[in-house]
C-alpha positions as a Markdown table, in Angstrom:
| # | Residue | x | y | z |
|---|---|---|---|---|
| 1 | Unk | -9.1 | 5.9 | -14.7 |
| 2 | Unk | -8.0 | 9.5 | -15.5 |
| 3 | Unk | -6.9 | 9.9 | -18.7 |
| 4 | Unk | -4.3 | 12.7 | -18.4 |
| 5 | Unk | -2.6 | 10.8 | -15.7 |
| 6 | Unk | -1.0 | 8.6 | -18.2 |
| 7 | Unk | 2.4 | 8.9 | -18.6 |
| 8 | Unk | 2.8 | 9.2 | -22.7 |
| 9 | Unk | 3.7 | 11.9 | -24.6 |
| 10 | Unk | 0.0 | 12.6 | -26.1 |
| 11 | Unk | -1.3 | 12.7 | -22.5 |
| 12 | Unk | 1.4 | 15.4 | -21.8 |
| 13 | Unk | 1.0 | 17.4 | -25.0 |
| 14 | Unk | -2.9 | 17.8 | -24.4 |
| 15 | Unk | -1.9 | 18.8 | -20.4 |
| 16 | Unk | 0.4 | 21.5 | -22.1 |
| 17 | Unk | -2.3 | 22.2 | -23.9 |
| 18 | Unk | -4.9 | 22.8 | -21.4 |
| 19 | Unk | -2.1 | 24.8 | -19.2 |
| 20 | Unk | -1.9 | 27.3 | -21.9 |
| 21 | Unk | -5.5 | 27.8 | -22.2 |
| 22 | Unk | -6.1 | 27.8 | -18.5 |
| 23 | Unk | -3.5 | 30.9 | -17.9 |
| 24 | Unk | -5.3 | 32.9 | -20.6 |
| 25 | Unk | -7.7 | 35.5 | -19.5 |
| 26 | Unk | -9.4 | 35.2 | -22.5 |
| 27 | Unk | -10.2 | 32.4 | -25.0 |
| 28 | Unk | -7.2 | 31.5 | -27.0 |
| 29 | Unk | -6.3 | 29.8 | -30.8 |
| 30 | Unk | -4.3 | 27.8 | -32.6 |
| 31 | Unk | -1.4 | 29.7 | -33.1 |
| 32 | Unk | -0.9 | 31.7 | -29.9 |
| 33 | Unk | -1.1 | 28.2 | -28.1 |
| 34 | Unk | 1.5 | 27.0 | -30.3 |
| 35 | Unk | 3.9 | 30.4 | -29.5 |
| 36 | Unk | 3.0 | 30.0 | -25.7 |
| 37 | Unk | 4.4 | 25.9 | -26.0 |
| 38 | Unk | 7.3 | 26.9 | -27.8 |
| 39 | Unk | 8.5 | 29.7 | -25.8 |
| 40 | Unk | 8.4 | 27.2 | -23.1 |
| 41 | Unk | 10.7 | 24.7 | -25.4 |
| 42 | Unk | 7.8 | 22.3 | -26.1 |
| 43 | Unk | 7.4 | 21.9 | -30.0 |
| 44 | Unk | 4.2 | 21.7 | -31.6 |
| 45 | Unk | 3.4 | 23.5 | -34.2 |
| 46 | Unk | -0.2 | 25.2 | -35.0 |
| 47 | Unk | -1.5 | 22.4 | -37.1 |
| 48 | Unk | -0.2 | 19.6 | -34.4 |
| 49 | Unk | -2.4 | 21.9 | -31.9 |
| 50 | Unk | -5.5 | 22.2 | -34.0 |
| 51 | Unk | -5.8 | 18.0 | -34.3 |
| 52 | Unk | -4.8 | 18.1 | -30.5 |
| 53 | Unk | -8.1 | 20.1 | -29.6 |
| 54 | Unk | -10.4 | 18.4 | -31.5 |
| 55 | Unk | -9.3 | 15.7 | -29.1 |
| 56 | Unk | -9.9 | 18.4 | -26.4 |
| 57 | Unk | -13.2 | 19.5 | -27.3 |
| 58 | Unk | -14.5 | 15.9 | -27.8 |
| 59 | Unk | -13.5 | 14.7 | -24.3 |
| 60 | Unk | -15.3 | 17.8 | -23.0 |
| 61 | Unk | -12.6 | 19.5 | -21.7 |
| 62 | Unk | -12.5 | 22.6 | -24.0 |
| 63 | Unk | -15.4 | 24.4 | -25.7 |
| 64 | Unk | -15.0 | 26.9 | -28.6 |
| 65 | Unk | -15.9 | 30.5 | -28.1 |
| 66 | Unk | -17.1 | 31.3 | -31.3 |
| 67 | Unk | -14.0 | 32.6 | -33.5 |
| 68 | Unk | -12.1 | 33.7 | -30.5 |
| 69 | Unk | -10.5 | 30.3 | -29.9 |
| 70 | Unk | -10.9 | 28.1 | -27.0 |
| 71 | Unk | -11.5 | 27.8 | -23.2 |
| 72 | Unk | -11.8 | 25.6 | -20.5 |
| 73 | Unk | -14.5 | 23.8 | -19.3 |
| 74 | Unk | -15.2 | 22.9 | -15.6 |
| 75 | Unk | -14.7 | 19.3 | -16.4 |
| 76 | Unk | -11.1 | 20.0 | -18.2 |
| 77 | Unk | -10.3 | 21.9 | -15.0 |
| 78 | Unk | -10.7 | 19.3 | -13.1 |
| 79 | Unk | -8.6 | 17.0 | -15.3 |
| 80 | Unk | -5.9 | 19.7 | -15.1 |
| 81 | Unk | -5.7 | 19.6 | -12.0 |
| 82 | Unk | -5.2 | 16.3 | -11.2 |
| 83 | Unk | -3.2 | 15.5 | -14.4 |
| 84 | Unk | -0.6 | 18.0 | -12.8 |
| 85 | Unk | 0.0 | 16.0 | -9.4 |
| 86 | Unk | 1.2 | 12.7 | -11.0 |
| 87 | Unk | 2.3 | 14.3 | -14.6 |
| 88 | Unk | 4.1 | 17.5 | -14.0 |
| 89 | Unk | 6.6 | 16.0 | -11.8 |
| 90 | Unk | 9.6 | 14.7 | -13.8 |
| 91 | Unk | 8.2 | 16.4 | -16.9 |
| 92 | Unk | 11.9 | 18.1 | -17.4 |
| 93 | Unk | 13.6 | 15.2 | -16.9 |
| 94 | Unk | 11.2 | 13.2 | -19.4 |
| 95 | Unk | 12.1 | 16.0 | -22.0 |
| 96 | Unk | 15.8 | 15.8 | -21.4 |
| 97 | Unk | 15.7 | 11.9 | -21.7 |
| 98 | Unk | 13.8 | 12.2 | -24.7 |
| 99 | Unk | 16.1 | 14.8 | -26.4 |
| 100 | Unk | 19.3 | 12.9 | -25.4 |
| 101 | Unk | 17.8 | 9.8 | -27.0 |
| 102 | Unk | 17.2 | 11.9 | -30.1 |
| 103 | Unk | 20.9 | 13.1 | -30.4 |
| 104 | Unk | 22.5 | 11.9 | -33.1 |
| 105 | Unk | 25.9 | 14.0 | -33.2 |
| 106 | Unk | 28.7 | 12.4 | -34.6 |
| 107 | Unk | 31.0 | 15.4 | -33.5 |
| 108 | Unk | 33.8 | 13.8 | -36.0 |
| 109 | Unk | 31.8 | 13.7 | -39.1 |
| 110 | Unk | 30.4 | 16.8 | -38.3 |
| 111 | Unk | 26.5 | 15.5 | -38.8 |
| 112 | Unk | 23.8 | 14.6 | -36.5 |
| 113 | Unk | 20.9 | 16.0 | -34.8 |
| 114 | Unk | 22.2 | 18.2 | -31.6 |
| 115 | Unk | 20.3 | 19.7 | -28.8 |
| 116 | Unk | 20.1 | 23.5 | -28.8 |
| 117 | Unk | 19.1 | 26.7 | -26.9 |
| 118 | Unk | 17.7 | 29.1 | -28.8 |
| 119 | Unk | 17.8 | 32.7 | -28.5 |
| 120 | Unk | 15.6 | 35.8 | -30.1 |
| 121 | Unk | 17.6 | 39.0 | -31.1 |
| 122 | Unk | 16.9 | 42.5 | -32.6 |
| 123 | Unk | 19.5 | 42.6 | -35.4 |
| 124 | Unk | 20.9 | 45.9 | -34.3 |
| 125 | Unk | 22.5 | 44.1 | -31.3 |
| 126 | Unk | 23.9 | 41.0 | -33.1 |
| 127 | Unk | 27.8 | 42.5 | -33.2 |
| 128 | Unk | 27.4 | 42.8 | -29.8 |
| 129 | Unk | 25.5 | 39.8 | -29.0 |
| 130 | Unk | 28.2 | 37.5 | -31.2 |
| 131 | Unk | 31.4 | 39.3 | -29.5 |
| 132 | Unk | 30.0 | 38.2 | -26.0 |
| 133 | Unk | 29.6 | 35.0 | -27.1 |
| 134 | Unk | 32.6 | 33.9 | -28.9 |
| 135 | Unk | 34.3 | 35.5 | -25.3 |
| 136 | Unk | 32.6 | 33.6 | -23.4 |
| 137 | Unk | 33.3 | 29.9 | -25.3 |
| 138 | Unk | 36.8 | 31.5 | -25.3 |
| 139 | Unk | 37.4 | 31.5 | -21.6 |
| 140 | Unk | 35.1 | 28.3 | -21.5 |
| 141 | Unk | 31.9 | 29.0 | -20.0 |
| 142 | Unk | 30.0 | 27.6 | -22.8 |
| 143 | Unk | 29.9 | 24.2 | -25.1 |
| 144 | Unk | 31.0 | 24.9 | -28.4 |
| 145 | Unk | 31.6 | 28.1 | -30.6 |
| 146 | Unk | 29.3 | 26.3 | -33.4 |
| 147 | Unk | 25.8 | 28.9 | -33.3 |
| 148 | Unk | 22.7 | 28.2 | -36.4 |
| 149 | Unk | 21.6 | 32.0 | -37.1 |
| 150 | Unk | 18.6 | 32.1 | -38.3 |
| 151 | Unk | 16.8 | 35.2 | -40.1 |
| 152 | Unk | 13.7 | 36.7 | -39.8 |
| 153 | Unk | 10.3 | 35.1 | -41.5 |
| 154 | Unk | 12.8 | 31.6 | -40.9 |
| 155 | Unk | 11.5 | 29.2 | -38.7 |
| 156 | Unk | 13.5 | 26.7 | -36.0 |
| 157 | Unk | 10.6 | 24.3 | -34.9 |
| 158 | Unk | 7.0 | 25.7 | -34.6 |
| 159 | Unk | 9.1 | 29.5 | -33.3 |
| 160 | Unk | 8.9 | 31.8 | -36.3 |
| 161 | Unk | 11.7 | 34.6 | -36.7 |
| 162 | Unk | 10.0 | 38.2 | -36.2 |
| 163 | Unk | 10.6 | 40.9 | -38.4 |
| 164 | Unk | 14.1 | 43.0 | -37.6 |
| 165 | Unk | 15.5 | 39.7 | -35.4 |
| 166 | Unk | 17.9 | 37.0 | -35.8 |
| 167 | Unk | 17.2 | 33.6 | -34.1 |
| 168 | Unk | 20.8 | 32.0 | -32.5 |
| 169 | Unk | 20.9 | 28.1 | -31.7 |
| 170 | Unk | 23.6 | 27.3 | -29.7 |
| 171 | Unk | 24.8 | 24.1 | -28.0 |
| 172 | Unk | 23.2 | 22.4 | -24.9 |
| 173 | Unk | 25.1 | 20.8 | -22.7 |
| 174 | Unk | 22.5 | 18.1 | -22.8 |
| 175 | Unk | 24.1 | 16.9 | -26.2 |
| 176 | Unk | 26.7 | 15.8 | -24.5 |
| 177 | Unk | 24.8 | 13.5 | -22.4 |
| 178 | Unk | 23.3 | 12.6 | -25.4 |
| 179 | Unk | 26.3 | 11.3 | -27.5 |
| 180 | Unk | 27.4 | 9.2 | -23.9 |
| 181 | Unk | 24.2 | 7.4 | -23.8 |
| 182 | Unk | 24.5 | 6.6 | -27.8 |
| 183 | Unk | 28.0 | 5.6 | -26.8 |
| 184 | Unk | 26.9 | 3.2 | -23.9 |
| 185 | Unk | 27.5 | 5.4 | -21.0 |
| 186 | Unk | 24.1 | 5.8 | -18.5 |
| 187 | Unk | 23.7 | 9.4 | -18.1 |
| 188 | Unk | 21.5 | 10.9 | -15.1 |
| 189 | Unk | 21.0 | 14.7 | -15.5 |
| 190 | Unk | 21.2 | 15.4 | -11.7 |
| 191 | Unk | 21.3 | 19.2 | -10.6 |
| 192 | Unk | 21.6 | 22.3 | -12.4 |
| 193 | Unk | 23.0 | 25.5 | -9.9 |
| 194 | Unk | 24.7 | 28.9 | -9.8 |
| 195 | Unk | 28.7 | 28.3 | -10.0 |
| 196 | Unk | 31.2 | 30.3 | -8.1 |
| 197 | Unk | 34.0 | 32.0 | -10.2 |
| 198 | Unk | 36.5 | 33.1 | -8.2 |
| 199 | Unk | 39.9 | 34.5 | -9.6 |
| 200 | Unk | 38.7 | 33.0 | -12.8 |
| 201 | Unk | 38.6 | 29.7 | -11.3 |
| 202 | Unk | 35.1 | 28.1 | -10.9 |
| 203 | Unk | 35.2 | 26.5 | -7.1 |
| 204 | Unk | 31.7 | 25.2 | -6.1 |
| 205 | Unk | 28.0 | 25.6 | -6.4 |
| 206 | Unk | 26.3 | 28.1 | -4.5 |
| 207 | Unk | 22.3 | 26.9 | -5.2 |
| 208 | Unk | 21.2 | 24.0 | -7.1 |
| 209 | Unk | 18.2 | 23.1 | -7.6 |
| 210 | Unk | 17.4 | 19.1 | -8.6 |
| 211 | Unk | 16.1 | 18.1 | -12.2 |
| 212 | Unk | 14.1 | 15.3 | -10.4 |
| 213 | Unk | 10.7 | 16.2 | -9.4 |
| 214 | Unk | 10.8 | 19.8 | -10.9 |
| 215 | Unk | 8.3 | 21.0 | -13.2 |
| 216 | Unk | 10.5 | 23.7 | -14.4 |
| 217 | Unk | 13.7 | 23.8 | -16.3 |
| 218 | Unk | 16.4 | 24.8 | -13.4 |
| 219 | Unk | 18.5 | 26.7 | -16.1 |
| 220 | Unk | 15.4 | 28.6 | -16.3 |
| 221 | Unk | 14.6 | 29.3 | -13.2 |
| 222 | Unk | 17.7 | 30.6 | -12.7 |
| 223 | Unk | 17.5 | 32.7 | -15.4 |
| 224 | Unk | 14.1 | 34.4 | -15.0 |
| 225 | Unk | 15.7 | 34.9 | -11.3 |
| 226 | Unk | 18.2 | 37.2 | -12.6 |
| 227 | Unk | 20.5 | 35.6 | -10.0 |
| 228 | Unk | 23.5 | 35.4 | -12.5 |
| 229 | Unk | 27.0 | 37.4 | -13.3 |
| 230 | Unk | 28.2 | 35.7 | -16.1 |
| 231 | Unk | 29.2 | 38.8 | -17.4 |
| 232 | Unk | 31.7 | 39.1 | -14.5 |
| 233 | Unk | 33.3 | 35.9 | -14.8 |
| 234 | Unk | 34.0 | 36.8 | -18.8 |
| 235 | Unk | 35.3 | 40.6 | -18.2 |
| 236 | Unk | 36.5 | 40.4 | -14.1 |
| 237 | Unk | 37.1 | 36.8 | -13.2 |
| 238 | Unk | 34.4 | 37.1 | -10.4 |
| 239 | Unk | 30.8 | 36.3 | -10.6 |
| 240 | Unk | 28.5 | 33.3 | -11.1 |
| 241 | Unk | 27.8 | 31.2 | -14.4 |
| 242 | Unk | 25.1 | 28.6 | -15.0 |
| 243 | Unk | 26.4 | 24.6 | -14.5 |
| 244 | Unk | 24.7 | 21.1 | -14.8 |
| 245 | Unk | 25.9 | 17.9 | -13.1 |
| 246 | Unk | 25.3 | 14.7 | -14.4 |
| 247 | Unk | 26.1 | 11.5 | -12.5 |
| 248 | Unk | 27.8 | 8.3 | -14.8 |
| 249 | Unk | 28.4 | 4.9 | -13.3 |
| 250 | Unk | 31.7 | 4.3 | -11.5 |
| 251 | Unk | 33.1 | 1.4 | -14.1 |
| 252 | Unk | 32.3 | 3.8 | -17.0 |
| 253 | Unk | 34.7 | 6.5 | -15.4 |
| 254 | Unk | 37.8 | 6.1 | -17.8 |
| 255 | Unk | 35.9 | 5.6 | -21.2 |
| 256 | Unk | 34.0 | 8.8 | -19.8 |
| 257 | Unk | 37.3 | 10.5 | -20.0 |
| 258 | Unk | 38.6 | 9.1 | -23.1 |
| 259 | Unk | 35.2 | 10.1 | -24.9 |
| 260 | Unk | 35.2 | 13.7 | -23.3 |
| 261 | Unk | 38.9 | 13.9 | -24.9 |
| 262 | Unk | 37.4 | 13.5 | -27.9 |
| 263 | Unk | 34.4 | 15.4 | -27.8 |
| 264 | Unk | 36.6 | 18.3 | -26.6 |
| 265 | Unk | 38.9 | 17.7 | -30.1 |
| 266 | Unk | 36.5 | 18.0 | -32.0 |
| 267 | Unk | 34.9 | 21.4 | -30.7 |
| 268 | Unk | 32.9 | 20.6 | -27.8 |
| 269 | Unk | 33.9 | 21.0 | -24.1 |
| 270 | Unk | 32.7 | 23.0 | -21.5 |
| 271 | Unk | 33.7 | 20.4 | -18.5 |
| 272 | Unk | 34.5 | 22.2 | -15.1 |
| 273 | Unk | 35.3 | 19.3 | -13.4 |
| 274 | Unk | 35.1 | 15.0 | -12.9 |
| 275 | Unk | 34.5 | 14.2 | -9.5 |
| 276 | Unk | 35.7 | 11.1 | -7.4 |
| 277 | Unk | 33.7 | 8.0 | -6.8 |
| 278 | Unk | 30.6 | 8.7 | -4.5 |
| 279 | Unk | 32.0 | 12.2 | -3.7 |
| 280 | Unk | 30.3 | 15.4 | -4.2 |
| 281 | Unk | 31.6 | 17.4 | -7.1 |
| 282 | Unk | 32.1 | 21.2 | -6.5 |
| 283 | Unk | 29.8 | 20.8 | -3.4 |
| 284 | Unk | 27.1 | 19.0 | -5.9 |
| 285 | Unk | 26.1 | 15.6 | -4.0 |
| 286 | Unk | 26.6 | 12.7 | -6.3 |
| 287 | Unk | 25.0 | 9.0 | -5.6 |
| 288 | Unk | 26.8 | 6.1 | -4.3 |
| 289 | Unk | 28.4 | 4.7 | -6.6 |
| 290 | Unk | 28.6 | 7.1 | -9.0 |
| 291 | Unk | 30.7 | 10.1 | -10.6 |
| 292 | Unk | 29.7 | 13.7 | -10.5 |
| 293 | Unk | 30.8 | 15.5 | -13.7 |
| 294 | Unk | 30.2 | 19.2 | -13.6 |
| 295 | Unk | 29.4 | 21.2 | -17.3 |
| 296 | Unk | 28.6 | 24.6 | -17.6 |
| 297 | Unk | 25.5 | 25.5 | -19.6 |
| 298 | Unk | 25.1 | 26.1 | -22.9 |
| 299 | Unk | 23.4 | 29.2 | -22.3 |
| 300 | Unk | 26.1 | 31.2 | -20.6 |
| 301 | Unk | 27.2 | 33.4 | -23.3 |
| 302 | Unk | 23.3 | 34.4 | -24.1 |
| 303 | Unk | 22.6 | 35.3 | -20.4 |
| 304 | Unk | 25.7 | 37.6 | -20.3 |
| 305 | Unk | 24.6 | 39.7 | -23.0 |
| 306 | Unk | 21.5 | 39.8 | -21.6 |
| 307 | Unk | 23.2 | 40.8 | -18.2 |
| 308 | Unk | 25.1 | 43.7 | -20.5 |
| 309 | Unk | 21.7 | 45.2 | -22.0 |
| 310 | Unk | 21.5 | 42.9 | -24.8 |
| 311 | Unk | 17.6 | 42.6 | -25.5 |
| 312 | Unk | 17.3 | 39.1 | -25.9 |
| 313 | Unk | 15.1 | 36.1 | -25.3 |
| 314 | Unk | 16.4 | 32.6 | -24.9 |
| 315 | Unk | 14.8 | 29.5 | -24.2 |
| 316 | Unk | 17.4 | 26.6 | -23.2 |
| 317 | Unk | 16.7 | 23.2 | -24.7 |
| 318 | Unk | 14.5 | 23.6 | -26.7 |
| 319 | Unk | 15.3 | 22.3 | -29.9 |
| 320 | Unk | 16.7 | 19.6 | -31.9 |
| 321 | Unk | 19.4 | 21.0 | -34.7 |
| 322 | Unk | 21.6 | 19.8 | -37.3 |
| 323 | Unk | 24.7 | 20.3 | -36.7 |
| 324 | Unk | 25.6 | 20.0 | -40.6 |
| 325 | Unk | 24.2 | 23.5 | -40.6 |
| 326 | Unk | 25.9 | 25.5 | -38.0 |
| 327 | Unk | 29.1 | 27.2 | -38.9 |
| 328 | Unk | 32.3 | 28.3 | -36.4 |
| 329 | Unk | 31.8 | 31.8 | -34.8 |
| 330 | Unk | 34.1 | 34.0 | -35.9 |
């Protein structure tokens, strides 16, 4: 029996792990695995990755290079490699079951633990940055005008603030599905795609790409694709804007619509569209027996900065905040 093959969380930190190491050129430590992981939205911080390759170098699957840090050996590359066949695939959708399970909002009370993306940016851009944003949740391409800014030498997770940066949390649409599952509702995060805005309406997907079997985050392959105008939907009414679809069974349809009523009171919408029984939603194909509902991403407003010269770096859902500690954007 292979021991990275198990599906459990340890098994897949130590495959992170041993990814990281693998796609260095040189031996790596502590802390630069831990940035690599968390740029990629997995959190462990340098301690966690320390006790995690002890557990490496025991199994014989890393080896220390003096005080360089660590490498692979040809028994952990073999491990790797077949760890990634039966564990990569699904990975996202683990992590996006896992974080919904962890949300805690309480969008009424204002308190809970909320899924967030996170984005990096040089100070001297933040007027800039925060007057794309709020225009974008204005015209609702985004989930909620709350943001958690964070200042440099402060930390969200294992990510550190650098010097001269701000770090900006703002709302994943994966919350949402979140706060439907702690209400009852089975959620299936389906496909993420690029949207068609048209006239300032949105009218269907041109690419999707399915959650299932991927490796990658979708939103983020989209958005190292560079395959967005965001920025023209806001300004122009014309352009493409990051969505998600999640399918919800067909009997849960009208408290779906009474719960989305009030999560959009309180603050947090974003909905393009709810689909019919067992019928695609804007061109999305949806299971029998289920409804399609169509979100944009949280990430929307960060991308069309980016797509205006904003120097930024964001990496969608990739941490757990509280929402106690967020504040309106102005």
């Amino acid at each position: 029996m292979k021991l990275l093959t198990k599906a459990h969380m340890s098994q897949r930190r130590l495959i992170e792990i041993l990814r990281v190491i693998e796609s260095a050129s040189t031996p790596v430590g502590a802390r630069a695995i831990s940035d690599c992981l968390s740029s990629r939205g997995y959190d462990l911080g340098e301690r966690a990755v320390r006790y995690n390759l002890k557990i490496l170098d025991e199994l014989g699957f890393t080896k220390k290079k003096g005080y360089s840090g660590r490498v692979l050996t040809p028994t952990g590359s073999r491990e790797l490699g077949d760890a990634l066949v039966d564990d990569r695939i699904g990975f996202v959708n683990t992590r996006i079951e896992e974080y919904m399970f962890k949300t805690s909002l309480d969008p009424l009370a204002g308190q809970g633990d909320a899924v967030a993306n996170t984005s990096i940016i040089d100070k001297a851009n933040a007027e800039e940055f925060f007057d794309i944003l709020g225009r974008a949740f204005d015209i609702g391409y985004t989930i909620s005008r709350r943001v958690l800014i964070l200042d440099e030498g402060e930390s969200i997770g294992a990510q550190e603030i650098p010097k001269g940066a701000l770090g900006i949390a703002t709302l994943c649409s994966i919350t949402l599905d979140g706060m439907l599952m702690k209400r009852g509702i089975p959620v299936l995060t389906s496909f993420a795609g690029l949207a068609n805005v048209r006239e300032k309406q949105t009218a269907n997907f041109t690419d999707l790409i399915a959650y299932a079997g991927s490796s990658l985050d979708p939103i983020k392959v989209f958005m190292g694709s560079r395959v967005t105008s965001v920025s023209g939907a806001i300004f122009k009414g014309l352009g493409t804007v990051l969505a998600n679809v999640r399918e919800v069974p067909v009997a849960a349809a009208k408290p779906v619509c009474a719960l989305l009523s009030e999560f959009r009171n309180a603050g947090l919408d974003g909905l393009i569209k709810i689909g019919e029984p067992s019928e695609p939603v804007l061109g999305c194909p949806v299971s029998s027996g289920k409804i399609g509902i169509a979100f944009y991403a949280g990430v929307n407003g960060a991308v069309a900065a980016e797509e205006m010269g904003v120097k930024i770096k964001t990496a969608p859902i990739s941490h757990l905040v509280d929402y106690s500690k967020t504040h309106e954007l102005k």
